[in-house]
RODREN-876470 format. One line per field, with one value per atom (N, C-alpha, C): x negated, y negated, z. Coordinates in pm, whole numbers, always signed. Atoms other than C-alpha are relative to their C-alpha. Layout:
<pts>
c1 (X,...)
c2 (Y,...)
c3 (Z,...)
</pts>
This chain:
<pts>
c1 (-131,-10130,+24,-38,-10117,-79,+113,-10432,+37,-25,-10277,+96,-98,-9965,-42,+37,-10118,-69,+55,-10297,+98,-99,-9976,+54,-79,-9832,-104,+93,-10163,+58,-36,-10099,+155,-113,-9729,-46,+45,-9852,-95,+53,-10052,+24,-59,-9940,-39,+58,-9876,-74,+74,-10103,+57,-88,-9917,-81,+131,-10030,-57,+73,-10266,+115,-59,-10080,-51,+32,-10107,-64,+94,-10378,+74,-21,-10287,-121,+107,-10501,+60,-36,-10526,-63,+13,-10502,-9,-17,-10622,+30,-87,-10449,-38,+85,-10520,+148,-122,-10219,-5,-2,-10146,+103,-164,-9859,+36,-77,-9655,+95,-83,-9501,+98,-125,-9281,+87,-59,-9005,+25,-48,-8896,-175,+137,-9243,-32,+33,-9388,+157,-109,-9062,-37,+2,-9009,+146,-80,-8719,+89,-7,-8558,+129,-130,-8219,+80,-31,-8139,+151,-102,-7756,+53,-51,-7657,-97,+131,-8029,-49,+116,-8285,-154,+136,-8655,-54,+79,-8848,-160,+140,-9196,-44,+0,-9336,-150,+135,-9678,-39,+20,-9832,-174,+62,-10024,-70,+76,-10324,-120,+64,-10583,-115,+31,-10883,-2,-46,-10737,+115,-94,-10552,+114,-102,-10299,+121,-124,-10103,+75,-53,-9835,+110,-118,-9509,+128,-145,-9251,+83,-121,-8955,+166,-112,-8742,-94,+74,-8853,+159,-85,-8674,-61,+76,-8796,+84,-37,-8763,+41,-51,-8557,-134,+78,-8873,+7,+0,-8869,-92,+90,-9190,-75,+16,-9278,+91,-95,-9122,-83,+25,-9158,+98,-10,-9159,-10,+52,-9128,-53,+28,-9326,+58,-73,-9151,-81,+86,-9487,+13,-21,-9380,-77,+148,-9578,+151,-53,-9417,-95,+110,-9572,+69,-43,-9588,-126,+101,-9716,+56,-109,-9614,-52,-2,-9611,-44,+38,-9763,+71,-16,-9634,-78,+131,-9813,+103,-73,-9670,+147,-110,-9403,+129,-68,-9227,-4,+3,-9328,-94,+140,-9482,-153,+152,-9844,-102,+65,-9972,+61,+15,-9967,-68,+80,-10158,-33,+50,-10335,+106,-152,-10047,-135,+41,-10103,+105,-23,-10007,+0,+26,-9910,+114,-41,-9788,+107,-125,-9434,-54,-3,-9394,+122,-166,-9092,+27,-60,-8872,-70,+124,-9147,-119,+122,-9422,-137,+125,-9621,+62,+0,-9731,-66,+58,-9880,+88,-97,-9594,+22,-25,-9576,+133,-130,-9310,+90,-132,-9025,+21,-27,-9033,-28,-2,-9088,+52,-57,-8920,+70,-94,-8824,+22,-23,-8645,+70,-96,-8410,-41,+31,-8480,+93,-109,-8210,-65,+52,-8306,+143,-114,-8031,-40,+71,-8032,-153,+55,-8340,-40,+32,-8352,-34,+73,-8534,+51,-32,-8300,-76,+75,-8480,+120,-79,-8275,-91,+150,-8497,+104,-58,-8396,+54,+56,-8525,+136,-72,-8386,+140,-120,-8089,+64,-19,-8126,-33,+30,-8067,-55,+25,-8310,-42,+38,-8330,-106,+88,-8636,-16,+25,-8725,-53,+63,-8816,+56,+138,-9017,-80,+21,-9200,-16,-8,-9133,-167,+131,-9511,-72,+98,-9615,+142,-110,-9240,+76,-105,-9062,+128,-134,-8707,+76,-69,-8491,+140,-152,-8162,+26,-83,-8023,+142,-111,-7690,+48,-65,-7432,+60,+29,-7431,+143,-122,-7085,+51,+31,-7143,-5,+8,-7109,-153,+112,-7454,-42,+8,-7383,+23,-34,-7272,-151,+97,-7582,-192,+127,-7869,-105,+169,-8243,+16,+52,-8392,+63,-124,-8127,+114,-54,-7996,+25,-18,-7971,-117,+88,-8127,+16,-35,-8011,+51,-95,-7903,+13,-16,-7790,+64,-114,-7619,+71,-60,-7359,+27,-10,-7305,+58,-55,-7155,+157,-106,-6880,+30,-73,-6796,+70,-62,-6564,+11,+47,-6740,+4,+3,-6821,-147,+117,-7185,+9,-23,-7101,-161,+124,-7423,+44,-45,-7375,-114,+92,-7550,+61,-55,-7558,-94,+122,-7678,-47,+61,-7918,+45,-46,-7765,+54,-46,-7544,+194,-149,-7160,+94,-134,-6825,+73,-79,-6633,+72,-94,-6492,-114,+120,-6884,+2,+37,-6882,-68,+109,-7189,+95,-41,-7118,-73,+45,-7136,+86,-79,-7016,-21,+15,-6968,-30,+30,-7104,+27,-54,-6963,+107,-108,-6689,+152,-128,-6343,+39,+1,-6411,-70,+88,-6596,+62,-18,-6596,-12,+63,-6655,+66,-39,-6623,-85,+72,-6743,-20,+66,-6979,+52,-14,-6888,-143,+186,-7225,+56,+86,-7375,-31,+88,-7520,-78,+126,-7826,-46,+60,-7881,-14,-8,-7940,-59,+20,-7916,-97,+187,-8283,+33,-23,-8158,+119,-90,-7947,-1,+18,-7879,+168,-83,-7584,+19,+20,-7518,+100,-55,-7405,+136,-164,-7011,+50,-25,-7019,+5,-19,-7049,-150,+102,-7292,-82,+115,-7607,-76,+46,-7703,-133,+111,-8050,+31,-23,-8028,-113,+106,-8284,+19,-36,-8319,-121,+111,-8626,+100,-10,-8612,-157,+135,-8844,+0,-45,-8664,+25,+1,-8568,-82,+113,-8857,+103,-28,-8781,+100,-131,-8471,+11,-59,-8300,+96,-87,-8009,+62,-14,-7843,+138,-117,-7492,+128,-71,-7246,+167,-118,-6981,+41,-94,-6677,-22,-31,-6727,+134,-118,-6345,+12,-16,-6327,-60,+81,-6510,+62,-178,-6273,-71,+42,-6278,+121,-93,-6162,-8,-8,-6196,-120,+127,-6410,-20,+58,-6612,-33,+77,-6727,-33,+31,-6886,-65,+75,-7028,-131,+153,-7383,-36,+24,-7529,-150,+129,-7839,-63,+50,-8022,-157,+178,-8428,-36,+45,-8568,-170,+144,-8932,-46,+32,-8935,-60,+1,-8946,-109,+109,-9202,+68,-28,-9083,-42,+44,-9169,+102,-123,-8987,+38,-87,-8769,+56,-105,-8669,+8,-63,-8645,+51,-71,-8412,+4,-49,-8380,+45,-55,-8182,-66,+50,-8303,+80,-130,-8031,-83,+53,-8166,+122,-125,-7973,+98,-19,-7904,+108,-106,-7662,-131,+52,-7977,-39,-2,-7972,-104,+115,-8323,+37,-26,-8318,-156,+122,-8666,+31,-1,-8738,-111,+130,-9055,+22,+34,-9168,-69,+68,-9258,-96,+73,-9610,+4,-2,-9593,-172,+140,-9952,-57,+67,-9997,-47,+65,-10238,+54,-74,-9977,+129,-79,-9761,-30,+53,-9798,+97,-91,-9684,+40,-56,-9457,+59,-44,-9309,+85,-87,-8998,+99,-89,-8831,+79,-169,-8456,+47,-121,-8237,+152,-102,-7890,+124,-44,-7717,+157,-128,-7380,+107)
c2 (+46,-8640,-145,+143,-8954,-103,+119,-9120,+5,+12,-9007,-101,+118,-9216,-96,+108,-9493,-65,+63,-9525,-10,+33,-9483,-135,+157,-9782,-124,+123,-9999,-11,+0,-9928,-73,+41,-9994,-186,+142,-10337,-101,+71,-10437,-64,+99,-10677,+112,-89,-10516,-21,+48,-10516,+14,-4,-10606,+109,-69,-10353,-96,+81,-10511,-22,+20,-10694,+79,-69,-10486,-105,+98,-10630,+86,+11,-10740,+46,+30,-10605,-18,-11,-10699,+32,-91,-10485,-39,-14,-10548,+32,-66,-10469,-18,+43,-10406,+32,+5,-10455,+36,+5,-10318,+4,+22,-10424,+126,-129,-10173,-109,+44,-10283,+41,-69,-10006,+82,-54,-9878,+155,-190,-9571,+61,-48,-9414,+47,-35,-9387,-149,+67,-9651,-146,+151,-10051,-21,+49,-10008,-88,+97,-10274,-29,+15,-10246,+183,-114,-9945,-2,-9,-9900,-164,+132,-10231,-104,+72,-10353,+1,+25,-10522,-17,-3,-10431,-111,+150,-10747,+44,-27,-10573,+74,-63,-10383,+31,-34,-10342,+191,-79,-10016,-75,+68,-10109,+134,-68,-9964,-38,+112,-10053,+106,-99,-9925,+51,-64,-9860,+69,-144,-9580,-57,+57,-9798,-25,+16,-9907,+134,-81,-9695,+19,-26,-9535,-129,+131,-9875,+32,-49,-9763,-79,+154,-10151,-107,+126,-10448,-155,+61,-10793,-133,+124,-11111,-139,+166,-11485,-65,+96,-11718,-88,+51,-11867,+104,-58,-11581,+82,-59,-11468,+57,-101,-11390,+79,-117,-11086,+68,-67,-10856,+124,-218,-10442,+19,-86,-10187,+157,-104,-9881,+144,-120,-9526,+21,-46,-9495,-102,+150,-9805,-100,+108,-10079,-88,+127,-10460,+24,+34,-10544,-153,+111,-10912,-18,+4,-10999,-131,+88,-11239,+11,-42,-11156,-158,+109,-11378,+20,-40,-11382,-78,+23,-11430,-103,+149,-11729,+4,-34,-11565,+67,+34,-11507,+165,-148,-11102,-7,-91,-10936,-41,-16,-11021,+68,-64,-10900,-51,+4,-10861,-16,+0,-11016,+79,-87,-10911,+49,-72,-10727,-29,-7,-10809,+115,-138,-10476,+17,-24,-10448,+81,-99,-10194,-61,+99,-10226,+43,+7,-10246,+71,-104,-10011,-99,+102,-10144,+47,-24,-10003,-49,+50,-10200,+90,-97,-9899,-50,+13,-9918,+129,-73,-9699,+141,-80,-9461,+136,-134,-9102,-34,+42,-9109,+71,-94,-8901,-150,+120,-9237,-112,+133,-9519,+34,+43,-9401,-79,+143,-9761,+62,+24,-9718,-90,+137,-9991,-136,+117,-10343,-68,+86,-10647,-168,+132,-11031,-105,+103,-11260,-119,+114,-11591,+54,+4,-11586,+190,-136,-11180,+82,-81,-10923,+128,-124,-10568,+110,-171,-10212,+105,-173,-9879,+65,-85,-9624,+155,-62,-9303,+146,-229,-8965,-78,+22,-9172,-99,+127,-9364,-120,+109,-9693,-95,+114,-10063,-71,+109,-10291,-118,+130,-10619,-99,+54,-10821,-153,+124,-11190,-43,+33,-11360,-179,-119,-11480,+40,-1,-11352,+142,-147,-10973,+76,-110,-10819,-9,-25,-10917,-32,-19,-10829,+72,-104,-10563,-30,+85,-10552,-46,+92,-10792,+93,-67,-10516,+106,-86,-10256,-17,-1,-10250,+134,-99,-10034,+43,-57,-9824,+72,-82,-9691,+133,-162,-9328,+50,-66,-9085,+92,-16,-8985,+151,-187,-8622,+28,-35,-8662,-44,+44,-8785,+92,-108,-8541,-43,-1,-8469,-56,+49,-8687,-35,+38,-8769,-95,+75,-9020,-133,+141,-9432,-63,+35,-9505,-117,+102,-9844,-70,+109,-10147,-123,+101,-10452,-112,+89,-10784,-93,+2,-10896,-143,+189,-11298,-58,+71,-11531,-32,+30,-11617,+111,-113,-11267,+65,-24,-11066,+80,-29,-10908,-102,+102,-11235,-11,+9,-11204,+108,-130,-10860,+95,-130,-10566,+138,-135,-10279,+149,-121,-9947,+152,-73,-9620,+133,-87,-9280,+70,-90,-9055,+61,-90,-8769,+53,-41,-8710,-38,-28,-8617,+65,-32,-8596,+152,-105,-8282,-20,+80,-8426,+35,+22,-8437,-120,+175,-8849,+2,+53,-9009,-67,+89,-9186,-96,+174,-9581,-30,+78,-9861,-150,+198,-10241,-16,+42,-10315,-78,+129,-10683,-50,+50,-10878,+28,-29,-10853,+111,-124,-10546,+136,-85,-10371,+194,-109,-10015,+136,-104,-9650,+38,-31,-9593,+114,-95,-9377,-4,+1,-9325,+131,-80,-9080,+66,-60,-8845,+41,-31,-8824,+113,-38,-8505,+4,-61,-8400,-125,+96,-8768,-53,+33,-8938,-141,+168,-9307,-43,+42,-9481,-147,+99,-9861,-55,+63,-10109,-192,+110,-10493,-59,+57,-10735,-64,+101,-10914,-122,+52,-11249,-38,-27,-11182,+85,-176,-10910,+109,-140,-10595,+53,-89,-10340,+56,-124,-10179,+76,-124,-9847,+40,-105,-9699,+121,-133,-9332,+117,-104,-9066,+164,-163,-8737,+71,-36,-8484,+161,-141,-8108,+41,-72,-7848,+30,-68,-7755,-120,+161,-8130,-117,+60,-8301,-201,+120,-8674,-91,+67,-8907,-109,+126,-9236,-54,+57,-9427,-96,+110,-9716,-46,-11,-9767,-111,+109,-10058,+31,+10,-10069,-142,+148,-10335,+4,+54,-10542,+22,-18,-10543,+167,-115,-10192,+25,-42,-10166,-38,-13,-10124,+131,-91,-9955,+162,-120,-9577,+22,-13,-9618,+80,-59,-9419,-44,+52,-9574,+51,+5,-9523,-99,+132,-9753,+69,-14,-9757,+39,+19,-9612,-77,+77,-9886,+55,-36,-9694,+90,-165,-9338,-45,-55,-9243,+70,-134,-8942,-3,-14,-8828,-24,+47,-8969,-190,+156,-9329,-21,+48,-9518,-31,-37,-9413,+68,-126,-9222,+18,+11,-9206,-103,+99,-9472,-48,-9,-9618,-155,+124,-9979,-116,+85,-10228,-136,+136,-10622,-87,+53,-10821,-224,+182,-11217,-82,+77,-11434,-157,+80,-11741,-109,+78,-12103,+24,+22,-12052,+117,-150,-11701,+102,-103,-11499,+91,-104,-11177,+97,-102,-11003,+107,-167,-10610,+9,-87,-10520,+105,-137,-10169,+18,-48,-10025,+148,-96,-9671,-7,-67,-9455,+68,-110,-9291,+153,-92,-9097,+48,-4,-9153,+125,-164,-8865,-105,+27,-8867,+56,-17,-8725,-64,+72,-9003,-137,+147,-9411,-67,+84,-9722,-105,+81,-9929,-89,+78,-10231,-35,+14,-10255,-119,+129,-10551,-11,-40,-10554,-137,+110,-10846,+76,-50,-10746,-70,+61,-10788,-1,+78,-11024,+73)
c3 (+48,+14400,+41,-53,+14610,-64,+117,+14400,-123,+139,+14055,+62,+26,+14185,+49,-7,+14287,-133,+130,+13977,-86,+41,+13836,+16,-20,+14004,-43,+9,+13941,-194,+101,+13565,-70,+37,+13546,+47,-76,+13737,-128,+71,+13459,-149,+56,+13190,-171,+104,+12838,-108,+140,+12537,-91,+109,+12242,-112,+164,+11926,-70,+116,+11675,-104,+122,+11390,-91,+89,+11079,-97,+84,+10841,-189,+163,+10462,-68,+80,+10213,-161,+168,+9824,-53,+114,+9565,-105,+162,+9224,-85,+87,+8959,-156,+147,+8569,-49,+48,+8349,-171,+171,+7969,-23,+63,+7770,-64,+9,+7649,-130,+136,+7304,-16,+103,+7181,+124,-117,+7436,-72,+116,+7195,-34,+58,+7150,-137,+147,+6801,-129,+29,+6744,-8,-9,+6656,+69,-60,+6771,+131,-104,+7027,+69,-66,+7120,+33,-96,+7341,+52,-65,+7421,+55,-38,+7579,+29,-46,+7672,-125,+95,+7424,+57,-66,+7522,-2,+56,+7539,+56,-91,+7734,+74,-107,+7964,+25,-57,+8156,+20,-64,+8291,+60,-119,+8604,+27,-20,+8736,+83,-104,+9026,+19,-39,+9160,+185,-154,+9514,-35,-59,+9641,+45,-84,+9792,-131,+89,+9433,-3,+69,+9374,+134,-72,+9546,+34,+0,+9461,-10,-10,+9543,-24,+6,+9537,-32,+47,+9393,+6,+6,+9426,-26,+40,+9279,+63,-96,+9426,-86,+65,+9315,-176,+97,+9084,-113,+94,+8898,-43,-14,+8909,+140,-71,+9210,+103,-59,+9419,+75,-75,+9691,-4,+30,+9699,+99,-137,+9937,-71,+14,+9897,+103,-44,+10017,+115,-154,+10257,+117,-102,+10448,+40,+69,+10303,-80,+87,+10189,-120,+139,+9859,-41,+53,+9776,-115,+116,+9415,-112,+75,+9127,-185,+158,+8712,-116,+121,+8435,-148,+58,+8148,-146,+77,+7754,-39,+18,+7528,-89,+26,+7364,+74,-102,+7702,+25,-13,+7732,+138,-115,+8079,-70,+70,+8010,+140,-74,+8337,+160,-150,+8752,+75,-88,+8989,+139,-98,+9246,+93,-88,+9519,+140,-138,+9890,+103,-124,+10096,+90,-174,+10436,+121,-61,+10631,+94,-87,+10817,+93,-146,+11171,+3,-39,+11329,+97,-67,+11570,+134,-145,+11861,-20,-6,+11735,-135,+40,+11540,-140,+184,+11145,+27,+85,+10948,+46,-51,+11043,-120,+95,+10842,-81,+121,+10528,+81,-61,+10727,+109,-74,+10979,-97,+63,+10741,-196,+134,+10420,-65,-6,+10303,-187,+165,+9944,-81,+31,+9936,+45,-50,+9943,-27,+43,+9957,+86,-45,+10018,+9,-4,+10152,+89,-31,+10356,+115,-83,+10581,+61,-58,+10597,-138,+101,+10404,+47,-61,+10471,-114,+44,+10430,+4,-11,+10390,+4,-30,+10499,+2,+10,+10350,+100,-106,+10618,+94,-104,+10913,-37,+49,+10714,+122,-104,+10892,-79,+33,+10770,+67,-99,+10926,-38,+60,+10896,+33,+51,+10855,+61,+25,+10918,-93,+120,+10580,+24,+4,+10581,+140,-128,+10852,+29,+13,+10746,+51,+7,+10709,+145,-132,+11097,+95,-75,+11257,+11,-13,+11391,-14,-11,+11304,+62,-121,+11471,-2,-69,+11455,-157,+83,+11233,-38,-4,+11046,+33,+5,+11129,-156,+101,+10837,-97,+33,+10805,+10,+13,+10677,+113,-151,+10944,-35,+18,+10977,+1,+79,+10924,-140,+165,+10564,-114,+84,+10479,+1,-14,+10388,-29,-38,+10444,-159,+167,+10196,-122,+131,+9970,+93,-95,+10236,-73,+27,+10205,-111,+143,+9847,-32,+77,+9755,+101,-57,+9912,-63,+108,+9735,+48,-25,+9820,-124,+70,+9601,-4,-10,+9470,+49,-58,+9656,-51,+101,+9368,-73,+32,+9293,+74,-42,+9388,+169,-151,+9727,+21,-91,+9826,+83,-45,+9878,+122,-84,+10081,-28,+22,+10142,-40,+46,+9957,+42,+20,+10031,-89,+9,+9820,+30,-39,+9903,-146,+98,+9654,-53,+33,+9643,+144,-112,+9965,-51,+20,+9858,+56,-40,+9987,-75,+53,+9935,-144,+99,+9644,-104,+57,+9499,-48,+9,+9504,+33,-75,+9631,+84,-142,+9971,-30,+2,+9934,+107,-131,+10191,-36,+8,+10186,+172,-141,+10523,+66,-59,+10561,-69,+24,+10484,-83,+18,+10332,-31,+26,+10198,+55,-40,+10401,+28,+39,+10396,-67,+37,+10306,-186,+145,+9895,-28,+28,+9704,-214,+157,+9354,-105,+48,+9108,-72,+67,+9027,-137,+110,+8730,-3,+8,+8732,-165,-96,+8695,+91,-38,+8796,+114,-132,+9113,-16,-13,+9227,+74,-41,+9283,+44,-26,+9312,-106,+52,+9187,+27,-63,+9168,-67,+34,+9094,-120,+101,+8767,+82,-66,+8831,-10,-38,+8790,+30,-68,+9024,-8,+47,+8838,+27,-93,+9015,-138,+107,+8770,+88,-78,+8937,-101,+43,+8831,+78,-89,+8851,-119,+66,+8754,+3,+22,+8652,-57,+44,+8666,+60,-6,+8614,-92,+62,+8497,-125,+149,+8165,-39,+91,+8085,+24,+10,+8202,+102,-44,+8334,-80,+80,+8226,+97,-62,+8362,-103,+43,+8285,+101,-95,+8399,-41,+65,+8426,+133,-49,+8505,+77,-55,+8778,+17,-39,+8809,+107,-171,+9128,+38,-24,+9114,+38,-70,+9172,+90,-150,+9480,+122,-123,+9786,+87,-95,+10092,-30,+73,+9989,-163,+192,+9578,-33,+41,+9397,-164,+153,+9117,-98,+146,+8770,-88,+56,+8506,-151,+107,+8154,+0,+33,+8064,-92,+72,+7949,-65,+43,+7864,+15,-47,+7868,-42,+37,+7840,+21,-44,+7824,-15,+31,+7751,-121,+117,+7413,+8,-14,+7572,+64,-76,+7790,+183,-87,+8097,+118,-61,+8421,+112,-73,+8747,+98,-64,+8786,+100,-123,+9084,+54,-46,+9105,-100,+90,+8945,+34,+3,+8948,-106,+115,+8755,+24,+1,+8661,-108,+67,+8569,-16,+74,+8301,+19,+46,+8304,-92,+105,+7978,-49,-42,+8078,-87,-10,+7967,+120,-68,+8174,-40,+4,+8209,+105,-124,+8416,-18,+15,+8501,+102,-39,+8605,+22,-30,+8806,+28,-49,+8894,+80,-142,+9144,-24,+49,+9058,+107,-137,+9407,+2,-46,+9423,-35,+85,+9154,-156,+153,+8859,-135,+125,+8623,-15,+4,+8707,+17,+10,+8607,+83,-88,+8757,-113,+82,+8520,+57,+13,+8457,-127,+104,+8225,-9,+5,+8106,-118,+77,+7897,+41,-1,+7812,-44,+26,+7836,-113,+156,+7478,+80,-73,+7593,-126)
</pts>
């Protein structure tokens, strides 16, 4: 006993070894356009969106797939993903000469870091499904353990997070796996005020609202979504005069896979209110679709308003990885 503790104390005595940084790898990627959004259809104007494109992506590593948030950089082309297994994804889109998706370069992949140092962390500890990019920080929502953490950007793919937000939600209302789905930050010159929004999946108030929150400024505070059913909220992003676009999906066994996407007033969003908004758009299994779960919107000088949309294959062979791109008819 007296030599285990001494070796004890020699150990504590010795200086610590940081973990290995997590190594980037890239993923190749093969890209096919996708013409017709209505299948067997020319048609091009869907509810409030006009199709303009869309890829389906395909690699030969095991690593593409499970995009859960996508958020593109100011340029426009390129953007950074988080995958659900807790993996960044930085990549950037080409497009052909008539201004359509023409393809995706290669994706560099790299496993997060937790706030103890460890990657490659099992999906119940690193379920990242929300992504949001504001000054100088890159925030995650991570759905099992509903925790905002925030990021250094750049600086994200070899740094544990520098702090978590406080989240709002009382962390009992929010259930296994249907926890913190979405996080979003809202424009500077709208009516939040460049405020963080989070909403949950499918975790409802007695009432059957989804539980949302403004996390910062004037408004901060616990709101609440009005469900959709069968549907459930996958992401979301801002247009730029503050009105919220929720992606929300919908799979069953008798109706097969769906999505829709549907516009809340920034003005209505208050601490206590409970929202609703226009569907600006439905898809079922007739369309070019699978399961939906990340939204960004790309605002043009010129007030053109592109929405692209990716899926989640979940790293199954009866499920693809898309790329959908919609101009929103003014």
């Amino acid at each position: 006993m007296i030599c285990a503790a001494a070796f004890i104390l020699v150990l504590a005595g010795l200086p610590a070894v940081a973990a290995p940084l997590p190594v980037t790898e890239t993923v190749p990627v093969r890209s096919r356009q996708i013409e017709n959004f209505k299948i067997g259809s020319d048609q091009t104007v869907f509810g409030k969106l006009e199709f303009i494109g869309g890829l389906e992506l395909s690699s030969p590593s095991p690593l593409l797939g499970a995009i859960s948030s996508i958020r593109f950089r100011p340029d426009g082309q390129s953007f950074l993903a988080v995958m659900d297994t807790g993996h960044w994804v930085e990549g950037e889109i080409a497009r052909d000469a008539e201004g359509r998706l023409a393809q995706v370069g290669d994706l560099k992949v790299t496993s997060m870091i937790d706030a103890k140092g460890r990657t490659e962390q099992v999906k119940s500890a690193m379920d990242s499904e929300g992504l949001a990019l504001r000054d100088g920080e890159a925030l995650v929502s991570f759905e099992q353990t509903n925790l905002v953490s925030v990021y250094p950007d750049p600086g994200f793919a070899q740094s544990r997070p520098l702090k978590n937000l406080p989240i709002l939600i009382p962390q009992a209302e929010l259930r296994s796996n249907r926890g913190l789905e979405t996080i979003v930050v809202s424009p500077a010159a709208g009516p939040l005020g460049g405020s963080t929004l989070v909403v949950s999946e499918l975790s409802y108030d007695e009432a059957g609202h989804l539980y949302a929150a403004v996390l910062d400024g004037p408004r901060k505070g616990v709101f609440s979504v009005v469900r959709k059913e069968p549907f459930a909220v996958t992401d979301g992003a801002f247009l730029p005069d503050g009105d919220l676009l929720l992606l929300e999906r919908r799979f069953s066994f008798a109706e097969g896979i769906g999505m829709q996407i549907r516009r809340i007033r920034g003005e209505d969003i208050k601490p206590g209110a409970v929202v609703d908004g226009e569907v600006i758009m439905q898809a079922d299994m007739g369309y070019q679709i699978d399961n939906m779960e990340g939204l960004d919107i790309l605002a043009g000088p010129d007030g053109d308003i592109r929405i692209i949309l990716v899926s989640d294959d979940n790293h199954s062979i009866l499920e693809r990885n898309l790329m959908l791109e919609f101009r929103l008819v003014q």
